[in-house]
N, C-alpha and C positions, 0 to 999 in steps of 0.2 A: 238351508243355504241355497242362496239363488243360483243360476247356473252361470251368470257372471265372476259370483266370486268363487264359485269353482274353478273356472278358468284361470282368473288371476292366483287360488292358491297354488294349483296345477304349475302354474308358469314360476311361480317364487320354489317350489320345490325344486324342479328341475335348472334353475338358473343355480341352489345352493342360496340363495339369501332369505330363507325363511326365518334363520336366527334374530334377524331385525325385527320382524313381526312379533307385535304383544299379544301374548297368549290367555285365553282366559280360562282359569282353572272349571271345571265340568260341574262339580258336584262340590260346592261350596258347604252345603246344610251338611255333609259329610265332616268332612273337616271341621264344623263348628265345634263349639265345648258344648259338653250336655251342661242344662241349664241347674240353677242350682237345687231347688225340691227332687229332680232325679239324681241326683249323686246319692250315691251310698255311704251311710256313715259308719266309722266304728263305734260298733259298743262298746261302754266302758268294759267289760269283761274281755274283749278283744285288747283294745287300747292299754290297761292291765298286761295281758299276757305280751304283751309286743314289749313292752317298759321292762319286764322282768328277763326277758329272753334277752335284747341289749344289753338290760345291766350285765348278767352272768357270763353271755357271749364277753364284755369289757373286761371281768374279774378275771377270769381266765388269760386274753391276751395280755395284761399285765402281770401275771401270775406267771406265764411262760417267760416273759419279757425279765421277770428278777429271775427266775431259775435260769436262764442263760448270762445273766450276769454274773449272776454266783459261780457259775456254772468256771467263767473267764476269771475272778479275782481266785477262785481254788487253782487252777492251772497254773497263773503267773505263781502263787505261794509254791506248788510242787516243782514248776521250773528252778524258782529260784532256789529250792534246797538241792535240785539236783544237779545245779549248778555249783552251789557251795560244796556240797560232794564231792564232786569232780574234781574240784581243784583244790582241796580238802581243806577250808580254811574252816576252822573250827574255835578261835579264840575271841570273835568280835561279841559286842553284846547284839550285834545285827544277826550274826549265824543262830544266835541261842532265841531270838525272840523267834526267827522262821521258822525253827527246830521246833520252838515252844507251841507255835501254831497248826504246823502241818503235823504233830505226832498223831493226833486222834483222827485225822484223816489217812497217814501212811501203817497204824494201828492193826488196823487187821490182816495186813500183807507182811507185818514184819518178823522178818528170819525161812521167810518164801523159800527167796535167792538170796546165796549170797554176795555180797560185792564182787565186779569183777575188775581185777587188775589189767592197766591198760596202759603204756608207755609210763607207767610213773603217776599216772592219772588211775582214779575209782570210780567205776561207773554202778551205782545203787541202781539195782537192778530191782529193789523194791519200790521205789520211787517210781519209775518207770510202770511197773503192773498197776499202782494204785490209779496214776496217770489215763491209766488207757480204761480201767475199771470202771471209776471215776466218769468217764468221758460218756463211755457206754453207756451208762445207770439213766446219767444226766440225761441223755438224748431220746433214751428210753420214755423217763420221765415226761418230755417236753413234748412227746411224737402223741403220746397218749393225752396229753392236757391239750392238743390241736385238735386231736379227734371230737375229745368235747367242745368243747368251743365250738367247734363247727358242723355240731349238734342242736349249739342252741343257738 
């Protein structure tokens, strides 16, 4: 740089209008792409293992994604018995099919606790245990199918 345009940069710094001035980047061959013979390629035995680790990594996140489904259509089925409960409607054929459903899931908690009387209302306190058992298991389940997945 001659000692002219050190001057004038000298002068555009200290005036603040340097921003105007087009800059030219230093090291261009820096910044280039490496050409294509240097690139590194995968080997099929790489390329392989990267396809299988995706897929499984994907089997997994869908595999979580139904368990937390399941997870929400089992909940709404024990709300809704524990709701019928409650208000103790017992003669529809709607109360007996959710009855019909939620038995094998409310199964191993039943005769725990027994109901508890509440202004005239029944609060199934077994409903309730299976509910939260239930909830637990599932999330148990889902924490540990994250950990793999985010293994592979």
């Amino acid at each position: 740089m001659s000692q002219q345009q050190y001057r004038n940069n000298n002068a555009l710094v200290q005036s603040g209008s340097m921003h105007n001035q087009n800059t030219d980047p230093m090291m261009r061959s820096v910044t280039a792409p490496a050409p294509t013979p240097f690139v590194l390629r995968e080997t099929r035995g790489q390329r392989f293992q990267r396809v299988v680790k995706n897929f499984f990594a994907a089997v997994f996140r869908k595999l979580n994604q139904l368990i937390g489904l399941g997870l929400v259509v089992l909940l709404l089925l024990l709300g809704t018995r524990l709701l019928l409960n409650f208000f103790e409607i017992t003669t529809s054929v709607f109360t007996g099919w959710v009855k019909l459903l939620t038995a094998p899931i409310v199964y191993p908690f039943e005769n725990l606790v027994p109901a508890i009387p509440w202004n005239g209302f029944s609060i199934d306190v077994t409903t309730l245990v299976a509910i939260v058992v239930w909830t637990v298991a599932v999330v148990i389940v889902r924490q540990f199918i994250r950990l793999l997945a985010g293994r592979w």
